[in-house]
Residue frames relative to the residue before (quaternion, step in Angstrom):
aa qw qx qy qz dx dy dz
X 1.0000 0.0000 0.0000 0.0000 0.00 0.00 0.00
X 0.4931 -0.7255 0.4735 0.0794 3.27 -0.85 1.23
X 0.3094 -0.7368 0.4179 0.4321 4.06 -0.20 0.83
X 0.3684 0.6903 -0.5035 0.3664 4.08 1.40 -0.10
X 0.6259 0.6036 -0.4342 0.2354 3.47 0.77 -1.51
X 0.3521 -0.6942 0.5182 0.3544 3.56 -1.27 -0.41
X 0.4265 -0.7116 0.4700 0.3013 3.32 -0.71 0.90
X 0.6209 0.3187 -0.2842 0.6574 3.74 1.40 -0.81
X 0.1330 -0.5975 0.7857 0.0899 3.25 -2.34 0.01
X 0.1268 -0.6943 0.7079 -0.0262 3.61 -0.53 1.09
X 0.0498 0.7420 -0.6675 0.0367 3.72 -1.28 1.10
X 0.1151 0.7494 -0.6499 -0.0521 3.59 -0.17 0.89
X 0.3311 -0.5028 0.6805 0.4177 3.78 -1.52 0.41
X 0.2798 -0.8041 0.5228 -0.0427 3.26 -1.73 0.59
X 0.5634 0.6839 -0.2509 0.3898 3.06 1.90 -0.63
X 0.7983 0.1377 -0.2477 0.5313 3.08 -1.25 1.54
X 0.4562 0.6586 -0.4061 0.4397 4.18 1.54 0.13
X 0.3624 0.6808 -0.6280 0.1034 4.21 0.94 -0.53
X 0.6968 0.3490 -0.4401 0.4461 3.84 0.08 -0.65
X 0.7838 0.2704 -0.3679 0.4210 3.98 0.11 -0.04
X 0.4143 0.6960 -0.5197 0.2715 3.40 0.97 -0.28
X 0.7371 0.4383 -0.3047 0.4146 3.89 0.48 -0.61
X 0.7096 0.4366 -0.3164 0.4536 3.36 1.00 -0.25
X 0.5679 0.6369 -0.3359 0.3987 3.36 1.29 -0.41
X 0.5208 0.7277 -0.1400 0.4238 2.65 1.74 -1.38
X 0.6387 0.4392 -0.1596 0.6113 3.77 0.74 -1.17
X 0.7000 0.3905 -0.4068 0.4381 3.60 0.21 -0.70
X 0.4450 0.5310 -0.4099 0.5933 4.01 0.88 -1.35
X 0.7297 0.4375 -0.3427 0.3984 3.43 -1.01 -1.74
X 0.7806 0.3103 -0.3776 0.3895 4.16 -0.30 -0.70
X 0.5203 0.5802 -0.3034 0.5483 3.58 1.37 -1.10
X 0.7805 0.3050 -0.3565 0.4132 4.32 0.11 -0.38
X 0.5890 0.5935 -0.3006 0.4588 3.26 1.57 -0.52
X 0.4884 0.6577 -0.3119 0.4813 3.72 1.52 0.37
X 0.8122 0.3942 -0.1450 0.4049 2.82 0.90 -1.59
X 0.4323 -0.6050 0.6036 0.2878 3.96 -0.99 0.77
X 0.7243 0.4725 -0.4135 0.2848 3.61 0.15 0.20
X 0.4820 -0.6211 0.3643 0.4992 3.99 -0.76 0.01
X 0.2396 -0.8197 0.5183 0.0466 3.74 -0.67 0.73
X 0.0334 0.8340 -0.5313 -0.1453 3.46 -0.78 0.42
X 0.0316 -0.8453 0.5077 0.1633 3.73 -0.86 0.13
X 0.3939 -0.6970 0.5989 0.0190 2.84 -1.29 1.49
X 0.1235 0.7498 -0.6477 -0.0546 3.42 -1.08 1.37
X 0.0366 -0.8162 0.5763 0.0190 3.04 -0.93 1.24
């Protein structure tokens, strides 16, 4: 395992979300900025 990997995976479905997608965004975005670990997020 590679230190690049992410230790988290975040998978949100998104489809048909464009009017919440930016707030959801901000809320995720403060919540990865906590963690000490690499994170990735998957919007699908």
């Amino acid at each position: 395992v590679s230190q690049n990997d992410p230790k988290y995976s975040i998978v949100a479905p998104v489809f048909n979300e464009e009017e919440t997608l930016p707030e959801f965004y901000r809320r995720i975005f403060a919540v990865v900025q906590e963690l000490d670990s690499a994170t990735e997020l998957l919007l699908i």
